[in-house]
PAVO-662874 format. One line per 3 residues: number of its first residue (from 1); their letters; for each residue x, y, z of C-alpha. Coordinates in nm, 3 decimals. Layout:
NUM	A	X/Y/Z ~ ...
This chain:
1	XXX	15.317/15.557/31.420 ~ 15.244/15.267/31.223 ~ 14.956/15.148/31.513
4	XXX	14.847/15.507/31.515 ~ 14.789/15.453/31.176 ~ 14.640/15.127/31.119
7	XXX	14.352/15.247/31.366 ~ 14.294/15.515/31.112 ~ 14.232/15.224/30.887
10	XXX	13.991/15.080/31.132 ~ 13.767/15.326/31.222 ~ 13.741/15.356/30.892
13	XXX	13.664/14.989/30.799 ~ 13.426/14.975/31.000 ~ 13.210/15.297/30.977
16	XXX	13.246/15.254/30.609 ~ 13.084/14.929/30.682 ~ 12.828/15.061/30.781
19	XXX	12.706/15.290/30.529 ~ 12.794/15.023/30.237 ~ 12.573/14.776/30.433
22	XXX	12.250/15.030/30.455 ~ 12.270/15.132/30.125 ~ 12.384/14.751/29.994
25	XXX	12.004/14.651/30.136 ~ 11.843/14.905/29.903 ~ 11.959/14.725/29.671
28	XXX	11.773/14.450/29.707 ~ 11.551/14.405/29.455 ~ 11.823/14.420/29.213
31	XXX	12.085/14.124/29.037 ~ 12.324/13.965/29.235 ~ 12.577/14.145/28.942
34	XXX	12.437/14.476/29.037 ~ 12.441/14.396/29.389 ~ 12.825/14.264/29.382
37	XXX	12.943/14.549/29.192 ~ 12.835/14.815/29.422 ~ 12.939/14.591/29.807
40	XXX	13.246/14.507/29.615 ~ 13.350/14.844/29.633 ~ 13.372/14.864/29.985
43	XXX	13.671/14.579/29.930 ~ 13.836/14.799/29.661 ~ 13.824/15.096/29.838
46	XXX	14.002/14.928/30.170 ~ 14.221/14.740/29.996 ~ 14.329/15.087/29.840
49	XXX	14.286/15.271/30.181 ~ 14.552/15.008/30.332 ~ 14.822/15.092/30.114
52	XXX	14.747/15.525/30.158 ~ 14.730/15.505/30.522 ~ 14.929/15.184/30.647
55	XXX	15.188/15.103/30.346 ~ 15.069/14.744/30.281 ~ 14.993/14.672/29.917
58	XXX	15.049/14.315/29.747 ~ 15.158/14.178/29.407 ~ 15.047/13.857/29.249
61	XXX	15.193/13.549/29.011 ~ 14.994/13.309/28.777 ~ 14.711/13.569/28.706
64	XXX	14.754/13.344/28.354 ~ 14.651/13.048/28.519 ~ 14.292/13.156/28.624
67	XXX	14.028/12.982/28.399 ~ 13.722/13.135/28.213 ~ 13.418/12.958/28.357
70	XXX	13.330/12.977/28.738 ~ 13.563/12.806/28.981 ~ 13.618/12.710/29.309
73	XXX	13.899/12.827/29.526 ~ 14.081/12.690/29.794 ~ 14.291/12.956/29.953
76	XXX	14.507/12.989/30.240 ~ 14.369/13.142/30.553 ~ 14.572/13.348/30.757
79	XXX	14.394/13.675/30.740 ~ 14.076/13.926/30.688 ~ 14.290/14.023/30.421
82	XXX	14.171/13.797/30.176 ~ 13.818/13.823/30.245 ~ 13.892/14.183/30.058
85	XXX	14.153/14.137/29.828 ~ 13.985/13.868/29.637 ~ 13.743/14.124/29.520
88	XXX	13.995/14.280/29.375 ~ 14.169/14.042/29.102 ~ 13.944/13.715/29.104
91	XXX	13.556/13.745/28.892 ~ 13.227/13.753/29.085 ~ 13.245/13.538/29.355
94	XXX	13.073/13.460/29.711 ~ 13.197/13.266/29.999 ~ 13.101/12.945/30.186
97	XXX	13.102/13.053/30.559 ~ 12.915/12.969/30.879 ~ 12.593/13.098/30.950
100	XXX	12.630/13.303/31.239 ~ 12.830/13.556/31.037 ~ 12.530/13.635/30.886
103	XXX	12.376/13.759/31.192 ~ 12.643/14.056/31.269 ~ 12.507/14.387/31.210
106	XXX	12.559/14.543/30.882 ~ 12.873/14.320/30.789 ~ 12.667/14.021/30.778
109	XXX	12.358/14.171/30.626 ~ 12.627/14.265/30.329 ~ 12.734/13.953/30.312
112	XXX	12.375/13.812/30.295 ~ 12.354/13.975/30.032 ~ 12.592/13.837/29.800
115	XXX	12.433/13.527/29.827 ~ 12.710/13.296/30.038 ~ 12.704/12.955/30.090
118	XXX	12.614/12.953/30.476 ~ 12.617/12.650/30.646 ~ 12.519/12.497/30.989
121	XXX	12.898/12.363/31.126 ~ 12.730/12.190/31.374 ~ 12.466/11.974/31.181
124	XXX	12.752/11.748/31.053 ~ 12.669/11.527/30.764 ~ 12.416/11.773/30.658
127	XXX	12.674/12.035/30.648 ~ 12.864/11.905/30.391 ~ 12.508/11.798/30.207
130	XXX	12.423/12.204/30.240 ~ 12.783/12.269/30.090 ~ 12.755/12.069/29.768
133	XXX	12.376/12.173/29.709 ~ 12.409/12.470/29.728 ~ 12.789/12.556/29.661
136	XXX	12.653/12.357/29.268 ~ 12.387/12.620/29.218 ~ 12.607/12.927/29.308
139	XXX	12.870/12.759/29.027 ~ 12.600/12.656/28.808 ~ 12.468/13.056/28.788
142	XXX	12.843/13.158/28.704 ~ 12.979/13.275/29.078 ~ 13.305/13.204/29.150
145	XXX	13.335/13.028/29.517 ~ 13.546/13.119/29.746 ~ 13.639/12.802/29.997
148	XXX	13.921/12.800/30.283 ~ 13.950/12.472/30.331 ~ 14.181/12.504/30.676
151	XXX	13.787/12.618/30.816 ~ 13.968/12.876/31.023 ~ 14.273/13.126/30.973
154	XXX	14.577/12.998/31.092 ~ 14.877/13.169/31.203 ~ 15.179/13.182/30.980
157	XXX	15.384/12.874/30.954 ~ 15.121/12.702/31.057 ~ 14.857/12.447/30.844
160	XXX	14.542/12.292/30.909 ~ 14.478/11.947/30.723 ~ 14.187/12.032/30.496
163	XXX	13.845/11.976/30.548 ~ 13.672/11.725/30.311 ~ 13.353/11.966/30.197
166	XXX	13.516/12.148/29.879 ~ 13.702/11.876/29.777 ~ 13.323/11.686/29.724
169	XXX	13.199/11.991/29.563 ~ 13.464/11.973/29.322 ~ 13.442/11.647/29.251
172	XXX	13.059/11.630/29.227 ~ 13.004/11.965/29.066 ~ 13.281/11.895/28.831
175	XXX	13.390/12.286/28.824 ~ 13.786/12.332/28.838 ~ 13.979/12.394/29.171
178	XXX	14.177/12.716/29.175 ~ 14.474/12.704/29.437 ~ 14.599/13.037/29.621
181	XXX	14.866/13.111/29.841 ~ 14.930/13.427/30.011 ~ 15.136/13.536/30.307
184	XXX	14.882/13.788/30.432 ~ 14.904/13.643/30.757 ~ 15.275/13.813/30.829
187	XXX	15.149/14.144/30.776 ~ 14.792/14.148/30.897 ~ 14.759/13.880/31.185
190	XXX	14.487/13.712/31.281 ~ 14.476/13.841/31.608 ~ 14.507/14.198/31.711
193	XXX	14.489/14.528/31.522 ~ 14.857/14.670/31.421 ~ 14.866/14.618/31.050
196	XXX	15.282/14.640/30.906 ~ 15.405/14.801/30.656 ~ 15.543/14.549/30.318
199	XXX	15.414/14.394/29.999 ~ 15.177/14.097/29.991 ~ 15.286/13.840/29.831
202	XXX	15.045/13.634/29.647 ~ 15.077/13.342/29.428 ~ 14.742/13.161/29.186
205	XXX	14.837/12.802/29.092 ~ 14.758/12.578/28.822 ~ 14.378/12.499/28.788
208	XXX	14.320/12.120/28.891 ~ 14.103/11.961/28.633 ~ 13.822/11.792/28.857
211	XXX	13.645/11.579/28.632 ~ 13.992/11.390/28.624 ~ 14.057/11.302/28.993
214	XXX	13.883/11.221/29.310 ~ 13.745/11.435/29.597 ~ 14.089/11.298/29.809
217	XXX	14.297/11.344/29.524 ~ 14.155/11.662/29.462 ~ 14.255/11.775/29.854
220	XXX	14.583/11.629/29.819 ~ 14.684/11.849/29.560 ~ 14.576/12.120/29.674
223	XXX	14.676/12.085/30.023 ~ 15.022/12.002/29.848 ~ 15.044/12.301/29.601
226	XXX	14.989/12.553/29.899 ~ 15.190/12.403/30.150 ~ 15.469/12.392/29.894
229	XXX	15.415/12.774/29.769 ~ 15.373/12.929/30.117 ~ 15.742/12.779/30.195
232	XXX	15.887/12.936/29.851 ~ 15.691/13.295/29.964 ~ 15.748/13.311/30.356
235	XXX	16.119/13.122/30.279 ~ 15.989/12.848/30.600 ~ 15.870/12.553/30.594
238	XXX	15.449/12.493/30.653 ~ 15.394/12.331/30.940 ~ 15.099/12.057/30.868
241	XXX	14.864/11.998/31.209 ~ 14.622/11.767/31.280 ~ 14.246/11.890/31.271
244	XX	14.125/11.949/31.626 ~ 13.885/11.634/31.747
């Protein structure tokens, strides 16, 4: 029953994709606020639609500890969870993300229009030059950025050192770093399509002050924080790995 029912949610996903998409590029002309408020409530609504037809909702902690301005978050990646829920608790925001995911069909012309940070993985050294650029303009304009710094999801218990690029734009931007943990990952995996039933569990931490430390100090802490709340939420330990070579 509860597979029978998370293709219900699905189907629906995705053909609501589609007509949020079409009707997201009429919108064109338009702010980026008018824009974001109407695409982001394709995230509400399946957010919502996952706790009516699969019994998976979520609760948070340290809602208090989110700051006024714009922020950057580095957030666990386990799931396509997040990609949704986010819309749902944190202010305006867009995502840095690679390129190509631009280029599927009405998902990615969506997301093009929320104005991401998309960047070229491949290009190296200009990656990360693409990533402060333009991660300090979406900041600058008052968007909230959205960075998983593990680069891909990882499956639970596990952890992926963190990647160097948001830990620069903090540092040079001088915008706070918001750290988010989340156990997502045990009830919507990363691979396959059975969704279980449960409650979310998702925890904001305290807002590291970058004009105070360095880019690797910056990481550190972060890296840190989250490791340290996903073993309080999951009750295991994060496993750190290597970054693949």
């Amino acid at each position: 029953m509860q597979y029978f029912r998370s293709v219900i949610f699905f189907i629906s996903m995705v053909s609501t994709a589609v007509v949020f998409a079409l009707l997201g590029l009429l919108l064109f002309p338009f702010s980026f606020e008018t824009r974001y408020r109407f695409i982001s409530q394709w995230a509400r609504f399946n957010i919502w639609w996952l706790g009516v037809t699969c019994n998976l909702r979520y609760e948070i902690d340290g809602l208090e500890n989110l700051p006024k301005d714009s922020a950057i978050v580095f957030s666990k990646h386990a799931s396509t969870w997040e990609t949704f829920a986010f819309q749902c608790f944190l202010p305006p925001q867009t995502w840095v993300l690679k390129q190509e995911l631009l280029r599927v069909p009405f998902f990615g012309w969506g997301l093009a229009m929320l104005k991401p940070v998309a960047i070229d993985r491949a290009s190296g050294r200009k990656a990360l030059k693409q990533l402060v650029d333009r991660g300090k303009i979406c900041l600058d304009e008052g968007r909230w950025l959205i960075i998983f710094p593990e680069g891909t999801r990882m499956a639970p218990g596990k952890m992926r050192k963190f990647g160097f690029g948001g830990a620069m734009l903090a540092e040079k931007s001088g915008h706070p770093v918001v750290p988010i943990a989340h156990n997502a990952g045990y009830f919507w995996p990363r691979l396959g399509m059975l969704k279980k039933a449960g409650v979310i569990k998702v925890r904001v931490g305290p807002v590291i002050d970058s004009k105070a430390h360095k880019a690797s100090e910056i990481n550190q802490m972060a890296e840190e924080w989250i490791a340290q709340a996903m073993t309080e939420i999951t009750g295991q330990a994060e496993e750190i790995v290597e970054r693949k070579k």
